[in-house]
C-alpha positions in Angstrom: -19.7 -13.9 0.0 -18.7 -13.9 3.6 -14.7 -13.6 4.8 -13.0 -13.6 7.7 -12.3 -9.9 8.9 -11.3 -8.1 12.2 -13.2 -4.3 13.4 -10.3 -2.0 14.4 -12.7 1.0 15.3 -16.5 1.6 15.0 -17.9 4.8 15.4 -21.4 6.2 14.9 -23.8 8.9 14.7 -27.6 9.2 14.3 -27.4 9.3 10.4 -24.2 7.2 9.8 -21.3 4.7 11.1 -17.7 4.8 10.1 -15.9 1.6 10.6 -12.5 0.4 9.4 -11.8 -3.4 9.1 -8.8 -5.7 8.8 -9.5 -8.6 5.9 -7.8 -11.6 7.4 -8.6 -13.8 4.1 -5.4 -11.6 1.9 -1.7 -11.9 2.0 -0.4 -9.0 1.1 2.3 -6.5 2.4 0.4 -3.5 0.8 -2.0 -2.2 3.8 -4.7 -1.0 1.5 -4.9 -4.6 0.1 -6.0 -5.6 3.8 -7.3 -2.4 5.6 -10.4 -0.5 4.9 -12.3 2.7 6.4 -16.0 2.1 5.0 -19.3 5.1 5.8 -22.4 3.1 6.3 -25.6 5.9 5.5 -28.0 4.9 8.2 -31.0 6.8 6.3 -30.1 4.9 2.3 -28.4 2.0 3.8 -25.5 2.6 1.9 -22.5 1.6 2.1 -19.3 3.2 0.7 -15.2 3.1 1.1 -13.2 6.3 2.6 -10.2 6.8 0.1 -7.7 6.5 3.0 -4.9 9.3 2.6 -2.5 9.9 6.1 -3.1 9.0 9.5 -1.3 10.8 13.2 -1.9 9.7 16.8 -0.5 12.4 19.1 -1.6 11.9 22.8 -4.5 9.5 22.3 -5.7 11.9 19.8 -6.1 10.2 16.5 -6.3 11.5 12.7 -7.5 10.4 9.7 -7.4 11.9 6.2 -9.3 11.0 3.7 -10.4 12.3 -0.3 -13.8 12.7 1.2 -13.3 14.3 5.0 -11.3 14.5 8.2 -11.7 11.7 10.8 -10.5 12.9 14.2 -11.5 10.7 17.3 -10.1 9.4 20.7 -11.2 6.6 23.1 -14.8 8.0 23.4 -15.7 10.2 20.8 -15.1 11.9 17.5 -16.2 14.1 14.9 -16.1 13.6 10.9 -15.8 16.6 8.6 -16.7 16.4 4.9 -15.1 17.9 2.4 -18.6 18.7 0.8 -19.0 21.3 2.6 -21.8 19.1 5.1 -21.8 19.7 8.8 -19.5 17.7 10.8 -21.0 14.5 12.7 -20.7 14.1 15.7 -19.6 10.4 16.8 -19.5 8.2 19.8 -16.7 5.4 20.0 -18.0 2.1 20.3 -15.6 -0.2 22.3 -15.2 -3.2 21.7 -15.8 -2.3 17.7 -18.4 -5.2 16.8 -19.8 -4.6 13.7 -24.2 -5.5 14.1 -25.8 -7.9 11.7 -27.0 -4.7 9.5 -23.4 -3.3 9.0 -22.2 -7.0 8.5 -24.6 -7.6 5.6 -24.0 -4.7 4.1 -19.6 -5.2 4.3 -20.3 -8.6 2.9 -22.4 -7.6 -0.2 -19.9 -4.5 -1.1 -17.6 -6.9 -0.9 -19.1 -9.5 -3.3 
């Protein structure tokens, strides 16, 4: 099942991505209806949704909460922190966020 969707941000790491999409195909005025932060496991191929909790921006510094770490990134780089107790990844930014076949695939099949 394919469906129209927009990147917003793309970040990655050696061992995992983090991307968060719009869905373009839902009308709805609930934003987790239509916005979703997903971790892609390079290693398993894996793919899995953040359970979004708060969000800042303060300078060009940006924040994400979420049940399973802390997302804190600007234009170029970033770093996610686990609550597990697993070290912190280091990310780089990638701009524009275009999401590679592989990623694709796998958004499409958790999807379906």
């Amino acid at each position: 099942m394919t469906f129209p969707y927009r990147p917003l941000f793309l970040f990655e790491a050696d061992t995992a991505t983090i991307f968060e999409i719009k869905r373009l195909d839902i009308q709805s005025q609930n934003p987790g209806h239509l916005y979703f932060w997903l971790y892609y496991d390079n290693a398993s191929g894996q793919l899995s949704q953040l359970n979004f909790e708060s969000m800042t921006t303060e300078g060009g510094e940006h924040l994400r909460e979420f049940t399973q770490g802390r997302l804190q990134f600007n234009a170029t780089a970033g770093t996610f922190a686990p609550v597990n107790g697993e070290p912190a990844l280091a990310l780089r930014t990638v701009t524009p966020p275009v999401l590679p076949a592989t990623l694709e695939t796998a958004l499409f099949a958790f999807f379906a």
